[in-house]
RODO-2510 file (C-alpha; in nm, 4 decimals, decimal comma):
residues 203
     n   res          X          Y          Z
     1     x     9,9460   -13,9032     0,6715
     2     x    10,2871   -13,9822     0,8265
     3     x    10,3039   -14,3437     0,7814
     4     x    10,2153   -14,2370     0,3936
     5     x    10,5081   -13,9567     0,3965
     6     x    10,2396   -13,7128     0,3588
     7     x    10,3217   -13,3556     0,4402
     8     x    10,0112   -13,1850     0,3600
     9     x     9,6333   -13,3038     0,4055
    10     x     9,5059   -13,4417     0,0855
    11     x     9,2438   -13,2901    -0,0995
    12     x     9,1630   -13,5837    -0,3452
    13     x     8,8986   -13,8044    -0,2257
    14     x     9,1167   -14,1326    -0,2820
    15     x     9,4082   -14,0146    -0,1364
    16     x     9,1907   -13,9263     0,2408
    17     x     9,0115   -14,2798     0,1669
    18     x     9,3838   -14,4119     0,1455
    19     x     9,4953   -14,1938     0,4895
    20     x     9,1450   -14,3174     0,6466
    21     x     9,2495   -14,6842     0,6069
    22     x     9,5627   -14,6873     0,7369
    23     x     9,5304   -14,4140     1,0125
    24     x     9,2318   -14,6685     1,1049
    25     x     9,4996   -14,9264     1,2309
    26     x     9,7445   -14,7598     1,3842
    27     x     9,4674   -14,6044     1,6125
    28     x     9,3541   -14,9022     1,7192
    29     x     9,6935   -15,0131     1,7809
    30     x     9,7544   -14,7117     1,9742
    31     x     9,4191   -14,8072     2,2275
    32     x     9,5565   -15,1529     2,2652
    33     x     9,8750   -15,0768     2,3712
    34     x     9,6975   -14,7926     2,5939
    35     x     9,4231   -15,0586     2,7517
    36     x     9,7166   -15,3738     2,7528
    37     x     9,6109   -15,5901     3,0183
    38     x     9,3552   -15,3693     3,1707
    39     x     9,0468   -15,3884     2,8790
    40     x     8,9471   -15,5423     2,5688
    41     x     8,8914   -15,2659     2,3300
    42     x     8,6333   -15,2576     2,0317
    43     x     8,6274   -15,0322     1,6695
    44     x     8,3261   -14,9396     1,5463
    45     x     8,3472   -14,7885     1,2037
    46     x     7,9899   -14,6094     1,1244
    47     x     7,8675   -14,3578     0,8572
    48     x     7,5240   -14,1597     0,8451
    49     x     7,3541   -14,4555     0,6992
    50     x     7,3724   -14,6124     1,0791
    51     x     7,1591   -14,3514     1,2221
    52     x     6,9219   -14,2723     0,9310
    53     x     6,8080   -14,6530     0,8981
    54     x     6,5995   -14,7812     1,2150
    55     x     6,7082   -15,1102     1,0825
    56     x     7,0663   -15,0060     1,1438
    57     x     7,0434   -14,7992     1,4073
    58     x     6,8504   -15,0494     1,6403
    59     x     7,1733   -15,2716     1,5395
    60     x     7,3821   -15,0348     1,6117
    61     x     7,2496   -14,9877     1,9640
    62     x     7,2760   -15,3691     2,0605
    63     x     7,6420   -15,3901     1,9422
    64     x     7,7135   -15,0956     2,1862
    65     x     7,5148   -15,2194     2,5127
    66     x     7,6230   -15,5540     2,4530
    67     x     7,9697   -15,4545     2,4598
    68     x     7,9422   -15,2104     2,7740
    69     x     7,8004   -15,5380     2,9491
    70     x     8,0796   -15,7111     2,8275
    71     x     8,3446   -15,4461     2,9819
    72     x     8,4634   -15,3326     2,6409
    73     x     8,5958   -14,9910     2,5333
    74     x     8,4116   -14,9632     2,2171
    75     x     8,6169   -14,6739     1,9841
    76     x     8,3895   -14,5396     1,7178
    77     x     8,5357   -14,3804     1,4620
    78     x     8,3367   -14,2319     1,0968
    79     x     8,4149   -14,5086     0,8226
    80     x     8,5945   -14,2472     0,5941
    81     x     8,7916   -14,5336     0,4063
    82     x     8,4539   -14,6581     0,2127
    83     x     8,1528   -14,4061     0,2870
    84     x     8,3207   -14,0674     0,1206
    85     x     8,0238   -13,8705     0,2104
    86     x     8,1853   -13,8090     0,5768
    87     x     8,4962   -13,6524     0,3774
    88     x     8,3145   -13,4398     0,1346
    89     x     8,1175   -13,2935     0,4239
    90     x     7,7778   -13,4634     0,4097
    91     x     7,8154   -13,6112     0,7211
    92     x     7,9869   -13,4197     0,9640
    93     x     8,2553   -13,4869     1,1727
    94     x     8,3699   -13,6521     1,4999
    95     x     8,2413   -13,3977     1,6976
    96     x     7,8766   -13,4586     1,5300
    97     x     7,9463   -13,8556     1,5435
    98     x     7,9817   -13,7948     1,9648
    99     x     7,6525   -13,6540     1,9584
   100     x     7,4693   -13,8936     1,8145
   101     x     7,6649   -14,1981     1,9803
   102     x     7,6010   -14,0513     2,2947
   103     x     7,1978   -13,9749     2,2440
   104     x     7,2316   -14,3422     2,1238
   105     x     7,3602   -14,5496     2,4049
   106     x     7,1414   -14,2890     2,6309
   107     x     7,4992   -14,1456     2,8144
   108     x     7,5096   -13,9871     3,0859
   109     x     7,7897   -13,7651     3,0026
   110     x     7,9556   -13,6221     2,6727
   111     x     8,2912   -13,4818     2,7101
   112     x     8,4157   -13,3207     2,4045
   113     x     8,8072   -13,3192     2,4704
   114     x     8,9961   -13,0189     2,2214
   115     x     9,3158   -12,8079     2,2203
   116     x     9,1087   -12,4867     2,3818
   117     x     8,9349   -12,4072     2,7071
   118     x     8,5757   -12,4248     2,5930
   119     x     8,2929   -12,2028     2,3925
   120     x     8,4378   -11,8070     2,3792
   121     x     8,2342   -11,5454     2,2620
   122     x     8,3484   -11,2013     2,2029
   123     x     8,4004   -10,9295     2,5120
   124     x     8,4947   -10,6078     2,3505
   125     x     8,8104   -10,4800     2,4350
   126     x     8,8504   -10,7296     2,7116
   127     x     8,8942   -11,0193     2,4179
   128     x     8,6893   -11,3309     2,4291
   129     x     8,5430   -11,4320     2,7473
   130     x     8,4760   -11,8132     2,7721
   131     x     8,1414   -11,9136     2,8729
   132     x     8,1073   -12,1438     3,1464
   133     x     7,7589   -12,2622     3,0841
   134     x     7,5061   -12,2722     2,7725
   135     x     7,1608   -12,3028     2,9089
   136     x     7,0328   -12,3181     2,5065
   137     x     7,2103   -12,2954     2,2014
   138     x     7,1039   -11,9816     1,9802
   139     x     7,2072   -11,9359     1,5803
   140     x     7,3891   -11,6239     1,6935
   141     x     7,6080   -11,8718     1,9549
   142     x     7,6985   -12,0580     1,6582
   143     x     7,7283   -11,7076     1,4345
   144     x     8,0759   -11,6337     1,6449
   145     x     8,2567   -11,9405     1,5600
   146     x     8,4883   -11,9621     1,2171
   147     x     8,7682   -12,1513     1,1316
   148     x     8,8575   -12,5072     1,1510
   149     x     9,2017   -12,7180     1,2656
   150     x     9,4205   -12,7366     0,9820
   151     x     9,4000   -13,1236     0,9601
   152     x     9,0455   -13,1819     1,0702
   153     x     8,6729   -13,1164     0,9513
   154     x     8,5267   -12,9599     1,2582
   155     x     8,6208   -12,7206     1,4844
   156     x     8,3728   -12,5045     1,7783
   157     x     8,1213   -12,4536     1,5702
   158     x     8,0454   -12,8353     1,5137
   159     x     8,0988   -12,8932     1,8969
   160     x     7,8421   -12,6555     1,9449
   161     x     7,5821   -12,8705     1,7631
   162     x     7,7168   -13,2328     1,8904
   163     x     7,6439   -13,0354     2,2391
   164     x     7,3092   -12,9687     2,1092
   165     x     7,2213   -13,2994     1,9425
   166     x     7,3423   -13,4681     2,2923
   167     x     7,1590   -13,2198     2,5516
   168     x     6,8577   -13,2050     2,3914
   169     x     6,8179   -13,6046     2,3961
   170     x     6,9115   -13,5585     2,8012
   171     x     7,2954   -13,5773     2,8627
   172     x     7,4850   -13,3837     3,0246
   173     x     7,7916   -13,2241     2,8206
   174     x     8,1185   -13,0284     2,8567
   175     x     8,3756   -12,8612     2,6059
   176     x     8,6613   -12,8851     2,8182
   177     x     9,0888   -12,8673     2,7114
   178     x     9,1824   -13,2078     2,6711
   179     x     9,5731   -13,1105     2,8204
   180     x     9,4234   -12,9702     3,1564
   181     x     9,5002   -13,2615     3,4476
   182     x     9,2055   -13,4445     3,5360
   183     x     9,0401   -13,2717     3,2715
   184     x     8,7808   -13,5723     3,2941
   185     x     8,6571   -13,5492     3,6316
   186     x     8,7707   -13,1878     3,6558
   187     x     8,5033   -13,1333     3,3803
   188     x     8,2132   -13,3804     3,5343
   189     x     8,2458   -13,1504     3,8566
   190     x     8,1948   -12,8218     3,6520
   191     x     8,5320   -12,6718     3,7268
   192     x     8,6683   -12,6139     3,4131
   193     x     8,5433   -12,6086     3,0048
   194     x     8,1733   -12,5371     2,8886
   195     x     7,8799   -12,6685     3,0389
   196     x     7,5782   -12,7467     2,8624
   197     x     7,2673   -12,9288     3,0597
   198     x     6,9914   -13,1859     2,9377
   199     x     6,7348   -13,0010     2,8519
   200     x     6,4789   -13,3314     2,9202
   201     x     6,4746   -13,4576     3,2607
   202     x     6,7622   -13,7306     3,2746
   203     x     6,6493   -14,1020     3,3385
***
């Protein structure tokens, strides 16, 4: 939207198919010059076809393994610049995108990384209390969450079901604030953001 002088998020579908294409370069400029001399980096642009075909999906899951054995940082984005369906709302988001990338490549971990502390629900006078760890996701869980980020298509409630989609296949995931230090390994030890555990026994 800023390289296109764009003040506001577009609501026409060419106009976000325009933003899509370009924003799509500048990210992966932006990992380059993050990984310069230290990894190759990858983009993977996918839509909802890649998960619903075996055909594709199986393809899907070499391209990924092979480049983890290769030492590449794959970056996955949705293909919003062709496959409109992610931008009307078939699809998802991100957040649901995570999920099924990380059920997938079989991860161990999903980190969601987002502007808040992790999953609050409401505490009566006391205002929202954030819960540390979802043991299993209930419609009511999902009931408390409204709203979205002005400039995206997600927001708690859509974390809420990437957490699901990835626990349930056996990973281990976290809501956690993306601006906390360490917020990584500070999440993967359980000391900050939302835990949620594989509910299969992990391999």
């Amino acid at each position: 939207m800023s390289r296109l002088s764009l003040a506001e998020r577009p609501t026409g579908v060419p106009l976000m198919q325009a933003c899509a294409a370009v924003g799509q370069s500048l990210l992966m400029h932006t990992y380059e010059q993050l990984f310069f001399g230290k990894k190759v980096v990858a983009q993977l642009l996918l839509s909802s076809d890649d998960f619903t075909s075996p055909i594709r999906y199986k393809n899907l899951q070499n391209a990924l393994q092979r480049l983890l054995k290769l030492g590449v940082v794959p970056i996955v984005n949705e293909n919003d610049s062709v496959s409109v369906r992610e931008l009307v709302g078939a699809f998802g988001d991100n957040d649901e995108l995570s999920g099924l990338l990380a059920k997938a490549v079989e991860a161990d971990w999903l980190l969601m990384l987002t502007d808040v502390d992790g999953f609050y629900i409401p505490n009566g006078r006391k205002g929202p209390r954030l819960v540390r760890t979802v043991q299993r996701l209930t419609p009511e869980m999902e009931a408390v969450c409204n709203g979205r980020g002005h400039l995206g298509t997600g927001g708690m409630r859509s974390k809420l079901r990437a957490a699901k989609v990835a626990s349930e296949s056996g990973v281990h995931v976290a809501i956690v604030n993306g601006r906390e230090p360490e917020a990584i390994s500070r999440a993967m030890a359980r000391k900050i953001g939302t835990y949620f555990p594989p509910r299969q026994k992990v391999k």
